[in-house]
C-alpha positions in Angstrom: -5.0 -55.7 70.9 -4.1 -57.2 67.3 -5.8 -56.8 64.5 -7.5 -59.4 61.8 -8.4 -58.8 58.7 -12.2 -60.1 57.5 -14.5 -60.6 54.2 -17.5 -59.3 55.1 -19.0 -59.1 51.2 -19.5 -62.1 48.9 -16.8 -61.2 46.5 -17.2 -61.7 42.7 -15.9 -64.9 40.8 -13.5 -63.5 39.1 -12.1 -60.7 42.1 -8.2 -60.9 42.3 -7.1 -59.5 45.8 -2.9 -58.3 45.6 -0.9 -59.0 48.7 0.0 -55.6 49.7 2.9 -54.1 48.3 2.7 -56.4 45.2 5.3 -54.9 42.8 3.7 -56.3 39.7 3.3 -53.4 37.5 -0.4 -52.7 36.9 -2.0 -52.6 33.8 -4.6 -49.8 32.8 -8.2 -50.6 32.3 -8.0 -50.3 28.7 -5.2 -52.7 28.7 -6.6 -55.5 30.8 -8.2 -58.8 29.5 -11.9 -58.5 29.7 -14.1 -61.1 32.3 -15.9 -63.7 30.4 -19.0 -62.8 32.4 -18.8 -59.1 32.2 -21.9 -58.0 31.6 -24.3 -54.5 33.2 -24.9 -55.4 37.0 -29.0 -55.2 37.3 -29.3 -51.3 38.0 -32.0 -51.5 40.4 -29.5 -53.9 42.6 -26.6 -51.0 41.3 -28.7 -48.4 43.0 -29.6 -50.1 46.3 -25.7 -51.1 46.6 -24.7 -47.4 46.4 -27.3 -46.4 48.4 -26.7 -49.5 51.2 -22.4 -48.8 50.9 -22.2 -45.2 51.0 -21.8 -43.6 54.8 -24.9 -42.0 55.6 -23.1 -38.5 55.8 -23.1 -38.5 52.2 -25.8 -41.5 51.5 -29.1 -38.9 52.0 -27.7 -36.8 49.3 -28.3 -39.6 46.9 -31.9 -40.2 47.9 -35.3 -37.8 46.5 -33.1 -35.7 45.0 -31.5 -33.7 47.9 -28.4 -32.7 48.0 -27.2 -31.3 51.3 -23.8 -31.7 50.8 -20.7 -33.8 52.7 -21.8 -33.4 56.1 -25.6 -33.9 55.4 -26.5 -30.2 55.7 -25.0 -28.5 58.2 -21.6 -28.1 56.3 -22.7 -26.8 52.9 -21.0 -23.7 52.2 -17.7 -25.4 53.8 -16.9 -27.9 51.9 -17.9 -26.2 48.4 -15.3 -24.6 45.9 -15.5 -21.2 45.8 -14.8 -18.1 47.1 -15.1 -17.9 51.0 -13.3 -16.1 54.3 -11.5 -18.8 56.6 -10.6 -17.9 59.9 -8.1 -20.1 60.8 -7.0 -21.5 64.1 -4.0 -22.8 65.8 -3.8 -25.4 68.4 -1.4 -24.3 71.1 0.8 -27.2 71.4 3.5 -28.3 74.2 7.6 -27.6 73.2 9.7 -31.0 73.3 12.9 -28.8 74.3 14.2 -28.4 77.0 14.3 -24.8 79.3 12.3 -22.3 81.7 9.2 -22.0 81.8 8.2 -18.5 80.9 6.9 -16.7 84.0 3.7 -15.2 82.0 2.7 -18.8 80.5 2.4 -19.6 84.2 0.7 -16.5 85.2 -1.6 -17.0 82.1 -2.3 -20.6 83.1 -2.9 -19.8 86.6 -6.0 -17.4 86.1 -7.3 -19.9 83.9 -7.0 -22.5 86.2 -9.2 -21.2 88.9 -11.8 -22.6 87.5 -10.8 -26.3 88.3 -8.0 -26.4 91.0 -10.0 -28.9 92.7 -8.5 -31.5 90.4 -5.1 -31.1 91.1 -5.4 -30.7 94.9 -5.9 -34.2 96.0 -2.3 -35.0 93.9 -0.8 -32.1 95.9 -0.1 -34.0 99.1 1.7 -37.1 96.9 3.8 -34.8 95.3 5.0 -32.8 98.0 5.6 -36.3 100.1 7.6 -38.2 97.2 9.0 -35.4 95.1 8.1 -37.0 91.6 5.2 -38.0 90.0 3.8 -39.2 87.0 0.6 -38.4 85.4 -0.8 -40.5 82.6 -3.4 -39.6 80.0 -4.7 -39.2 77.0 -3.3 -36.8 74.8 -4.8 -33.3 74.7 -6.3 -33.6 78.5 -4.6 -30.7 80.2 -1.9 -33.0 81.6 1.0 -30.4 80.8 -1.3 -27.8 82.4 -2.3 -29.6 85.4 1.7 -30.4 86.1 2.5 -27.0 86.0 -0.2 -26.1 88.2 1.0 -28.5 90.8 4.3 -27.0 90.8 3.3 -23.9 90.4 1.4 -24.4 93.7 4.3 -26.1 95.3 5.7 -23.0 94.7 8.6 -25.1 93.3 9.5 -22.0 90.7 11.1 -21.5 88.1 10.4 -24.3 86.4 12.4 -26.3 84.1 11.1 -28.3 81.0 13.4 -31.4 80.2 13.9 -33.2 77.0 11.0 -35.6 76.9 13.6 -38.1 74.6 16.1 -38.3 77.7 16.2 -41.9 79.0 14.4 -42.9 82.1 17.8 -44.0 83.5 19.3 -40.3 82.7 16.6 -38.5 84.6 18.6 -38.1 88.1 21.3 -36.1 85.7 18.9 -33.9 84.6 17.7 -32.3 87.8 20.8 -31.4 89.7 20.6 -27.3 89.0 19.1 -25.0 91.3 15.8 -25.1 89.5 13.0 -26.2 92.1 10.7 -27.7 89.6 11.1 -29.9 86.9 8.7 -31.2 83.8 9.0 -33.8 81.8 6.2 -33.4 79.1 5.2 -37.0 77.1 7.8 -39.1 78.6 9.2 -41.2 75.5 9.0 -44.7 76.7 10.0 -48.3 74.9 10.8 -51.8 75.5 14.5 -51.2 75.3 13.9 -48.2 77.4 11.0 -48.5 80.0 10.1 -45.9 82.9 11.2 -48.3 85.5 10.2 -47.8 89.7 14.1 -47.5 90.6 14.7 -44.9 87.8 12.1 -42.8 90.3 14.0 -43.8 93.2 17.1 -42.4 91.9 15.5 -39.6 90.9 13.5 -38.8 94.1 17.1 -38.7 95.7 18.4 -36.3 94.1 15.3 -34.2 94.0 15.4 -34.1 97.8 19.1 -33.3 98.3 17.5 -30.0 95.8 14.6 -29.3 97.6 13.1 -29.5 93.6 10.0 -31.5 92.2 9.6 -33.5 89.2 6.0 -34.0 87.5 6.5 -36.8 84.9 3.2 -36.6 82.0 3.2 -39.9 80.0 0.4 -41.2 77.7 -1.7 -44.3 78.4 0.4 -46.7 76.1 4.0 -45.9 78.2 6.1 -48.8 78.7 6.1 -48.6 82.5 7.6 -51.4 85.2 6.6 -51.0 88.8 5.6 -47.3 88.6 3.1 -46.0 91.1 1.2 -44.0 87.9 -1.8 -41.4 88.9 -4.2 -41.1 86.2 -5.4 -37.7 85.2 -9.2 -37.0 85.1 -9.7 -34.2 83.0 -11.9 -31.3 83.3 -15.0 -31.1 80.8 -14.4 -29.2 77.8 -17.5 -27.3 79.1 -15.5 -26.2 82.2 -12.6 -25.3 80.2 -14.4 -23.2 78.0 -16.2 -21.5 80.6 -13.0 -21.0 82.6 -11.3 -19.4 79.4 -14.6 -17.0 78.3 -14.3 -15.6 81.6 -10.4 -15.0 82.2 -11.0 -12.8 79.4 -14.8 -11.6 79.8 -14.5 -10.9 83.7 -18.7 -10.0 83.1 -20.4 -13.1 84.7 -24.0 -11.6 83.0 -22.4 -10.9 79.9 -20.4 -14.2 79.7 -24.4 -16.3 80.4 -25.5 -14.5 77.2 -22.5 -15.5 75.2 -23.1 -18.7 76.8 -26.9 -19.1 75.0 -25.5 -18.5 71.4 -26.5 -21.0 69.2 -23.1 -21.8 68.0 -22.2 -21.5 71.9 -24.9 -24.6 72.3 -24.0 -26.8 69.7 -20.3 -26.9 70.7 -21.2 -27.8 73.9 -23.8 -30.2 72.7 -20.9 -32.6 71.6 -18.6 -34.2 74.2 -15.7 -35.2 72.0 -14.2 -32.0 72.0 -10.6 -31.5 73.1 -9.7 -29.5 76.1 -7.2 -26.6 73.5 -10.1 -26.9 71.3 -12.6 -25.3 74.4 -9.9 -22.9 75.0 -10.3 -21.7 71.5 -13.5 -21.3 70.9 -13.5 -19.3 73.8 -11.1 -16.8 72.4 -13.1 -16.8 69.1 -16.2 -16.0 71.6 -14.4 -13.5 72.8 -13.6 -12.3 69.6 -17.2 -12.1 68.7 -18.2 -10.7 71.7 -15.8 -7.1 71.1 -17.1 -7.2 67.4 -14.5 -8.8 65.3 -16.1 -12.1 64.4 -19.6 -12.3 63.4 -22.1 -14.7 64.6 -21.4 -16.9 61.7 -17.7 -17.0 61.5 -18.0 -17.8 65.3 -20.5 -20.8 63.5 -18.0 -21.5 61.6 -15.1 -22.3 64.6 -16.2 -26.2 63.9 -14.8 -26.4 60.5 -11.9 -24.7 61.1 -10.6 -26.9 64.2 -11.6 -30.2 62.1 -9.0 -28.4 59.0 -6.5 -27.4 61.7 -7.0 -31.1 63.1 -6.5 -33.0 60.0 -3.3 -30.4 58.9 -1.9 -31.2 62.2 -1.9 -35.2 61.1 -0.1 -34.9 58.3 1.6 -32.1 58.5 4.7 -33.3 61.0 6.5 -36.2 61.4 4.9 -37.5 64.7 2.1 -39.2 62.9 3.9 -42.7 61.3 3.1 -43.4 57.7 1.6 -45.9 58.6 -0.8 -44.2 61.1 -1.4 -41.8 58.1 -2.6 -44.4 55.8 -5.1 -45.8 58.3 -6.1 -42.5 58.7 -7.0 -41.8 54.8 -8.3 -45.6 55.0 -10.8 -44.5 57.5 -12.0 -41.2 55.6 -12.8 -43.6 52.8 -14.2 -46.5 54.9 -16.1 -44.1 57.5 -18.7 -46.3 59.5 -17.4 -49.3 57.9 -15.9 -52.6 59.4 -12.5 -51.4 61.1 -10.8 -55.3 60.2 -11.4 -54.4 56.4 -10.4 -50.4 57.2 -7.2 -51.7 58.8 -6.7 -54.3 55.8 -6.9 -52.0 52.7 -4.7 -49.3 54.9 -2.1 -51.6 55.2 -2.4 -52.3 51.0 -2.2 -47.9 51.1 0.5 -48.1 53.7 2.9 -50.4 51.1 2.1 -48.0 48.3 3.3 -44.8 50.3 6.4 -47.0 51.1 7.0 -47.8 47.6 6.6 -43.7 46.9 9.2 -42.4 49.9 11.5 -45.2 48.2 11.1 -47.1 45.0 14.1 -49.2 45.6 13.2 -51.0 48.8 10.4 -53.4 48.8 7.6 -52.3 51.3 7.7 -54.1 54.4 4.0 -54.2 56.7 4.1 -55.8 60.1 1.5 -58.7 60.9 0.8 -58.0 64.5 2.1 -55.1 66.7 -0.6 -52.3 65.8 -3.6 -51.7 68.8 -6.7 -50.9 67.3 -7.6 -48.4 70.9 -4.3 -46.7 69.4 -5.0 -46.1 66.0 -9.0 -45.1 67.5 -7.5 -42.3 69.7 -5.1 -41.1 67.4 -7.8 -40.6 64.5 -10.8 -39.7 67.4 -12.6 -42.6 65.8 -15.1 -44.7 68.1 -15.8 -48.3 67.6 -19.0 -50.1 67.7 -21.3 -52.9 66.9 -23.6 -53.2 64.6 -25.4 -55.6 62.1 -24.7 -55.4 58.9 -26.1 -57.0 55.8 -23.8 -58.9 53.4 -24.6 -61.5 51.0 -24.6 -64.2 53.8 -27.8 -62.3 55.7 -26.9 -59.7 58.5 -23.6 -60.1 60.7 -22.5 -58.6 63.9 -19.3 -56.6 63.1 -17.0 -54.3 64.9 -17.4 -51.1 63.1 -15.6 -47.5 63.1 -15.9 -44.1 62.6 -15.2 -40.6 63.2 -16.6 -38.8 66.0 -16.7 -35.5 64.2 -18.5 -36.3 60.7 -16.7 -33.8 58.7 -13.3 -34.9 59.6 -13.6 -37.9 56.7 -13.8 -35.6 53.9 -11.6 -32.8 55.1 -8.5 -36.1 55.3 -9.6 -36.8 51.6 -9.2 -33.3 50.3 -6.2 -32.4 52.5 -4.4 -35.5 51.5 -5.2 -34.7 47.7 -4.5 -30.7 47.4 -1.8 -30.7 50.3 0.9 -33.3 49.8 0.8 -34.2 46.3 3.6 -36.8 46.5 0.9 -38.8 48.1 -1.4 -38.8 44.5 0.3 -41.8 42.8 -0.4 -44.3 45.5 -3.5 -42.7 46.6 -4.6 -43.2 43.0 -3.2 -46.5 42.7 -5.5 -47.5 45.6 -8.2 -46.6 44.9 -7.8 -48.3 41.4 -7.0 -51.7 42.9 -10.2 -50.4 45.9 -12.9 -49.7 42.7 -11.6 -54.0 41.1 -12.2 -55.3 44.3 -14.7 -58.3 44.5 -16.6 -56.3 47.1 -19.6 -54.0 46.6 -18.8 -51.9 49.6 -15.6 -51.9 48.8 -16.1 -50.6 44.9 -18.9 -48.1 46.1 -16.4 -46.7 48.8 -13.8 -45.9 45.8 -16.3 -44.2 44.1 -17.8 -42.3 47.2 -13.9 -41.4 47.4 -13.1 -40.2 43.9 -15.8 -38.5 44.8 -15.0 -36.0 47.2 -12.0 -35.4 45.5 -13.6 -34.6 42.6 -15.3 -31.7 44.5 -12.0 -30.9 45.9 -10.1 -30.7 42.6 -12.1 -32.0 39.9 -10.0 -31.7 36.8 -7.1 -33.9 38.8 -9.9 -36.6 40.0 -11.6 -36.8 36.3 -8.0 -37.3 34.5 -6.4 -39.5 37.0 -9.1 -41.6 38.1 -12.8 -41.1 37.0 -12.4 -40.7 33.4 -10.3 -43.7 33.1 -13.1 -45.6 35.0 -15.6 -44.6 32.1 -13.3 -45.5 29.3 -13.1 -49.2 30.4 -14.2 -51.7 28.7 -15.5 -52.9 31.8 -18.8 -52.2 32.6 -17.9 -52.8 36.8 -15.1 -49.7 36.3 -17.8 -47.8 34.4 -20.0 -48.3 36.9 -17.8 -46.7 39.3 -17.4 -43.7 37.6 -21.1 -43.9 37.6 -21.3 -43.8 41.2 -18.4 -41.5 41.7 -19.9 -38.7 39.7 -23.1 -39.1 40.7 -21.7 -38.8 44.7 -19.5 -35.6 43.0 -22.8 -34.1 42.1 -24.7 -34.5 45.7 -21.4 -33.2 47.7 -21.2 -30.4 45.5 -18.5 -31.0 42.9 -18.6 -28.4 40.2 -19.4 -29.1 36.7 -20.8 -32.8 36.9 -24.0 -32.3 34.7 -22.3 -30.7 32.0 -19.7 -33.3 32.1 -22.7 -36.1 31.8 -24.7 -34.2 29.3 -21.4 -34.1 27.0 -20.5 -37.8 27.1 -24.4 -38.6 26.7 -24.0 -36.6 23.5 -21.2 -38.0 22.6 -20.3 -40.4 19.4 -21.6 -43.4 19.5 -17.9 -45.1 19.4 -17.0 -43.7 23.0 -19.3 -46.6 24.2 -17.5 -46.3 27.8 -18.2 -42.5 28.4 -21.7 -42.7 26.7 -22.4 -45.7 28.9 -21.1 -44.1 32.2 -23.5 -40.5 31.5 -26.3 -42.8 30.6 -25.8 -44.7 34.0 -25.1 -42.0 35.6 -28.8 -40.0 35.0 -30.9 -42.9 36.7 -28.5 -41.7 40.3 -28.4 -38.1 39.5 -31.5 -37.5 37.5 -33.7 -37.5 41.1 -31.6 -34.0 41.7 -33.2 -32.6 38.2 -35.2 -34.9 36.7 -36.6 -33.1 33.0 -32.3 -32.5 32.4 -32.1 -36.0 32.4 -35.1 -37.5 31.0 -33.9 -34.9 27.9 -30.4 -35.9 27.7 -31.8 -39.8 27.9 -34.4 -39.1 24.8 -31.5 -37.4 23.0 -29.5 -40.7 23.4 -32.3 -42.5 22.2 -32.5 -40.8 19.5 -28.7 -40.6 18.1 -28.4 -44.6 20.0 -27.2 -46.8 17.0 -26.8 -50.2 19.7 -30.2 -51.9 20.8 -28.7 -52.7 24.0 -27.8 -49.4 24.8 -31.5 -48.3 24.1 -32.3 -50.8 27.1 -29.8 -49.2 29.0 -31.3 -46.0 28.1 -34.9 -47.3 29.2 -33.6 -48.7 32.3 -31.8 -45.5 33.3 -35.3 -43.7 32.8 -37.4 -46.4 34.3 -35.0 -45.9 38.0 -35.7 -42.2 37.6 -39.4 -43.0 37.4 -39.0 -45.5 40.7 -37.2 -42.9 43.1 -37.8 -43.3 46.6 -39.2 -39.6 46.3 -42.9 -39.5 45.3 -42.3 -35.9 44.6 -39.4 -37.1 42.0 -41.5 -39.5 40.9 -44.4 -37.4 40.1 -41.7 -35.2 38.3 -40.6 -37.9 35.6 -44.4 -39.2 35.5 -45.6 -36.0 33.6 -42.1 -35.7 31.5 -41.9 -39.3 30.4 -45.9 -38.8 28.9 -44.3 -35.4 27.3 -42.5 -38.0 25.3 -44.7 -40.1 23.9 -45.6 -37.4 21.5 -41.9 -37.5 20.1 -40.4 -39.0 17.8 -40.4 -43.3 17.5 -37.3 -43.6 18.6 -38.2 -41.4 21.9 -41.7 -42.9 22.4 -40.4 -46.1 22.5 -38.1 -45.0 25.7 -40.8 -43.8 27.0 -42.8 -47.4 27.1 -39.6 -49.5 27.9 -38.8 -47.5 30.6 -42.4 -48.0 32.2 -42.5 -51.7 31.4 -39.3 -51.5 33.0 -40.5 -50.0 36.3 -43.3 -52.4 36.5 -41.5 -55.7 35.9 -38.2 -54.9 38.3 -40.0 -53.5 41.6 -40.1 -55.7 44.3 -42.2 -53.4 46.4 -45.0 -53.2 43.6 -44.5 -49.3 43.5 -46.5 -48.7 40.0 -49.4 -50.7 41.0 -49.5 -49.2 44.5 -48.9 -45.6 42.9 -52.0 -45.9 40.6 -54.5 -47.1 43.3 -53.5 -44.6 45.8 -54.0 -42.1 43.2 -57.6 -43.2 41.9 -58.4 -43.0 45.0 -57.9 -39.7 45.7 -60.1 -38.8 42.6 -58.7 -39.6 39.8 -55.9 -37.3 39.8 -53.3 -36.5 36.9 -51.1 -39.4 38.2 -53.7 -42.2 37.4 -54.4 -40.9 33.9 -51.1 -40.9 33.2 -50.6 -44.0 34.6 -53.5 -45.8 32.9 -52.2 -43.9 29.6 -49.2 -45.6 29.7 -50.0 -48.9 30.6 -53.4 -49.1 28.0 -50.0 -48.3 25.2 -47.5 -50.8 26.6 -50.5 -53.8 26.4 -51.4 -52.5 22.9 -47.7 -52.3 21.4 -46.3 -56.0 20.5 -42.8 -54.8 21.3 -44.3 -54.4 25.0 -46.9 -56.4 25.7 -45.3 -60.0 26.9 -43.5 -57.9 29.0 -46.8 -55.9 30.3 -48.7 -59.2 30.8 -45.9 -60.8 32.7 -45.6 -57.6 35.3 -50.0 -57.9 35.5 -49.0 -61.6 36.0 -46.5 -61.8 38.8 -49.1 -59.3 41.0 -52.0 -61.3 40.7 -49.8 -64.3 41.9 -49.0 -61.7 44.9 -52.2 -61.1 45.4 -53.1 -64.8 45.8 -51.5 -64.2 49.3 -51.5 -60.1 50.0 -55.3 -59.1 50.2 -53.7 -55.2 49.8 -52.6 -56.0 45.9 -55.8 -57.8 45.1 -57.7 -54.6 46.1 -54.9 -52.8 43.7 -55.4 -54.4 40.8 -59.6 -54.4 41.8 -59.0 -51.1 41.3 -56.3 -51.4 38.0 -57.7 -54.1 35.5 -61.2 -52.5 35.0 -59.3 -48.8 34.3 -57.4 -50.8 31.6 -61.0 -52.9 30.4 -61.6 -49.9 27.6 -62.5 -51.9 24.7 -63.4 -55.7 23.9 -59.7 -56.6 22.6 -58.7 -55.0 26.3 -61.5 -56.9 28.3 -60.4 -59.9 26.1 -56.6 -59.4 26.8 -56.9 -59.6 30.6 -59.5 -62.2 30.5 -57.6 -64.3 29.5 -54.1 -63.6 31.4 -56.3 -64.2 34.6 -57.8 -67.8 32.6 -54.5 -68.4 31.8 -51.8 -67.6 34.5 -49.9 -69.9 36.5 -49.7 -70.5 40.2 -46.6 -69.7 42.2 -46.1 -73.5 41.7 -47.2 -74.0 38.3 -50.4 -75.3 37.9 -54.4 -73.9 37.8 -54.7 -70.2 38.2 -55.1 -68.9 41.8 -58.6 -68.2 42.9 -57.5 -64.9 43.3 -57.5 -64.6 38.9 -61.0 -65.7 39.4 -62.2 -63.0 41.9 -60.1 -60.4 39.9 -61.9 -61.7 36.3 -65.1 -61.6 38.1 -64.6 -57.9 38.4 -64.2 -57.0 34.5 
């Protein structure tokens, strides 16, 4: 199956999308011409985008203020710097040279195996009748195994392992010793050199003249021509681990409570694993069981295969660059579209082709790559799902891990392990963060990101900080994002870094800009840090649009999607308005703010809900602030125009005519107030111009 590459987010005017492997230098932020439109993107649109575009293993961490870390939760304490014991793992994996089998590897194998020799009997009878067969599967199954348990039961011993890179035709050369079994582990196939029916029939000749058998294992993408294949079914990794724990328990009662652990139950809970994976887990529950690994390093066994996973990918040359880029392209675009994951790999796949070799223009193939391929190799699953773009929602084929840590483990492995990798991993995620499309800028962000809590003094000076210093509010915006993502995975640092460029001059208008951005994301994890930090700005601020950035950032801290957050910057932001000017006059922007750009009508619904449970502190402080916006000039258009567009919602929502029932008379304390309202409700348009609804009338009636 080919691949196509999609648009699946309106992208921006001025967007300029590269062919991949473009060798036109690029030119740093600071050095590119600015957009004619560039201008602040609403923030309460900024914050739904990043919300929306992040994968949701990292997009709860930037909601109410929690922050649980990569994986959600249940990987905090992995994935953060510090000091901590690994145990680390390694995969068993199959030689590619040719000899004997060592007697004891089949011995080994053999008490193992007793636990499933039911599969391999029914292939018995074929083998012994025509001498050779092939098995196909996927890789990691227990193919190799359940070869040399066929031979092994053919008593066709020793056995002999043959160069898996000798050519089909070659194969009858290769098994005339006295050797009564042969293997051939992962067949390598190709058009110009396919496993062809005759090759077999050669082969089968000479294996009887031997009295010898020949198990073939290929994977499910060999070039084959008239070959008689049997596919391998696999034994659960349930069965495998169970198989393993008791080869080296030999206590059925003891191995039934080892089988209840916790960490016991949640391996098993997921399907996905790989059949070495069982076996090792059942050595490490082994391990725990005589004493040398406690219950939570044995916890820990999940980690450490998804670290020994992603080292094993790029870590040897039988992963293709080109494999390896999808692979980081999928960490970044987890539970994305797989035809935009497959087309910004192939943009990452050029630049790693331009690093190995600076002198050869990169070359990326058109058609040829299977997406069930790549899927496998990276065990990704695809999917459907709708997904909202600026067209209304579409169907689209998505992607994604099937382990949820493995994302950010490629990310960090590809960062701290092969540094040759940096410059076009960093030139990536530059061209990624100008992209015309919000999913595709918050994704360079959510990136930078993880990095950053991987190494952050790399990801600030190569990437982040550079972001800030544009004069482009979009790249600031990233940096925004990214260190506002940093701070919810765990990144070290992040609110002294924000705190220090909030502080900072007034002439570094990109750092000051990104901190003050930043609070309104991060400022839900502790909201009276930022709501400080903001005041301070307000009160060294010298630019009246950055004092509406500064409300702005304030007012999204004081519409959080946590009510506990919410409630939080409530009681701060009326702290305030005994400061200074400069700081009281944050405080009222801000709530004008909050009032005028909710959709959802969150104030209004905020203060009825809370004068109905009594009065509580929330309504006074509510009421407090909006008696002070109505009576300051700078506020009060702005005031009346919020009180304005709900009564025109309550013309049709009887819900928001019973909240402002509630509302107007709490804000009716003196003549000039009753006066005030009395005549916004006289005075205010329909939806479609006009005479006031009846609603204003109702609503004035009640003054």
């Amino acid at each position: 199956m080919s691949e196509a590459a999609t648009v699946h987010e309106k992208p921006d005017q001025h967007a300029e999308e590269p062919a991949a492997g473009n060798d036109e230098p690029e030119q740093p932020n600071e050095q590119r011409p600015e957009e004619e439109n560039d201008r602040p993107q609403d923030p309460w649109a900024a914050r739904r985008e990043l919300h929306r575009h992040a994968p949701t293993v990292i997009g709860g961490s930037l909601v109410g203020g929690h922050q649980t870390g990569v994986s959600g939760g249940n990987v905090t304490g992995d994935v953060v710097l510090g000091t901590k014991v690994e145990h680390h793992y390694r995969f068993g994996a199959a030689t590619h040279t040719s000899g004997s089998i060592p007697a004891n590897e089949l011995h080994e194998l053999a008490s193992v195996f007793a636990g499933y020799e039911e599969l391999v009997h029914p292939l018995l009878d074929k083998l012994r009748d025509e001498r050779v067969l092939v098995l196909s599967g996927a890789p990691f199954s227990g193919r190799r195994s359940a070869a040399l348990m066929l031979l092994h039961a053919l008593d066709a011993v020793p056995i002999r392992a043959l160069d898996p890179k000798t050519r089909p035709t070659a194969l009858n050369e290769q098994v005339i010793g006295g050797t009564h079994g042969y293997l051939v582990t992962d067949l390598a196939t190709g058009h110009d050199a396919p496993l062809r029916d005759i090759d077999l029939w050669s082969v089968r000749d000479e294996l009887k003249r031997n009295d010898a058998y020949l198990v073939i294992t290929v994977d499910l993408f060999a070039i084959l021509h008239g070959v008689d294949v049997v596919e391998w079914k696999p034994p659960s990794p349930e069965s495998v681990l169970r198989s393993h724990l008791h080869t080296l328990v030999d206590d059925p009662p003891r191995e039934r409570g080892l089988l209840g652990l916790p960490p016991v139950q949640e391996f098993l809970g997921r399907t996905d694993h790989q059949l070495r994976e069982a076996a090792e887990f059942a050595k490490a529950l082994c391990s725990h069981a005589e004493g040398k690994l406690s219950l939570d390093e044995l916890a820990s066994f999940g980690s450490a295969m998804v670290r020994e996973q992603v080292r094993e990918w790029f870590g040897d040359d039988e992963t293709s660059l080109r494999d390896k880029a999808f692979l980081i392209s999928l960490a970044a675009f987890d539970e994305a579209a797989y035809a935009l994951t497959a087309e910004v790999s192939d943009d990452l796949y050029a630049r790693f082709q331009g690093t190995e070799d600076a002198n050869r223009r990169p070359r990326v193939g058109v058609f040829g790559t299977s997406i069930t391929k790549r899927l496998r190799l990276a065990r990704a699953t695809e999917y459907w799902q709708e997904e909202h773009t600026e067209w209304g929602p579409v169907t689209q084929r998505m992607a994604c891990f099937e382990e949820r840590r493995v994302a950010a483990e490629v990310l960090r492995e590809v960062w701290t392990g092969h540094p040759s990798a940096r410059p076009g991993l960093i030139r990536w995620l530059e061209r990624l963060a100008e992209d015309g499309r919000p999913l595709v800028r918050t994704r360079a962000a959510v990136a930078a990101a993880v990095l950053a809590q991987a190494d952050l003094p790399s990801a600030m000076a190569l990437l982040i900080e550079g972001w800030a210093k544009s004069k482009r509010y979009r790249d600031r915006l990233v940096a925004a994002n990214a260190l506002a993502t940093a701070h919810a995975v765990g990144a070290p640092n992040i609110p002294e870094i924000l705190r220090t460029w909030c502080d900072g001059d007034p002439s570094e208008a990109g750092l000051r800009w990104t901190a003050i951005r930043g609070y309104a994301l991060v400022g839900a994890m502790m909201p009276r840090e930022a709501l400080a930090a903001l005041a301070d700005a307000a009160r060294t601020g010298e630019d009246v649009q950055e004092a509406r950035h500064v409300a702005e950032s304030a007012a999204l801290l004081l519409t959080d999607e946590s009510s506990t957050v919410r409630e939080q910057v409530l009681r701060h932001m009326v702290e305030l308005l005994q400061d200074e000017p400069p700081v009281r006059r944050l405080a009222l922007h801000a709530f004008v703010l909050a009032c005028t750009h909710t959709d959802d009508l969150l104030i209004l619904q905020w203060y009825a809900t809370a004068d109905e449970r009594g009065g509580t502190e929330d309504a006074r402080h509510l009421c407090q602030l909006w008696r002070m916006v109505l009576n300051d000039l700078r506020y009060t258009g702005e005031a009346l125009q919020a009180l304005g567009d709900w009564v025109r919602e309550a013309d049709q929502a009887p819900q928001v005519e019973r909240y402002l029932a509630v509302l107007l008379p709490a804000l009716a304390v003196t003549g000039d107030d009753r006066k005030r309202l009395k005549h916004l409700l006289a005075t205010v348009r329909g939806r479609r111009g006009g005479a006031p609804p009846a609603v204003a009338g109702r609503l004035s009636a009640a003054l």
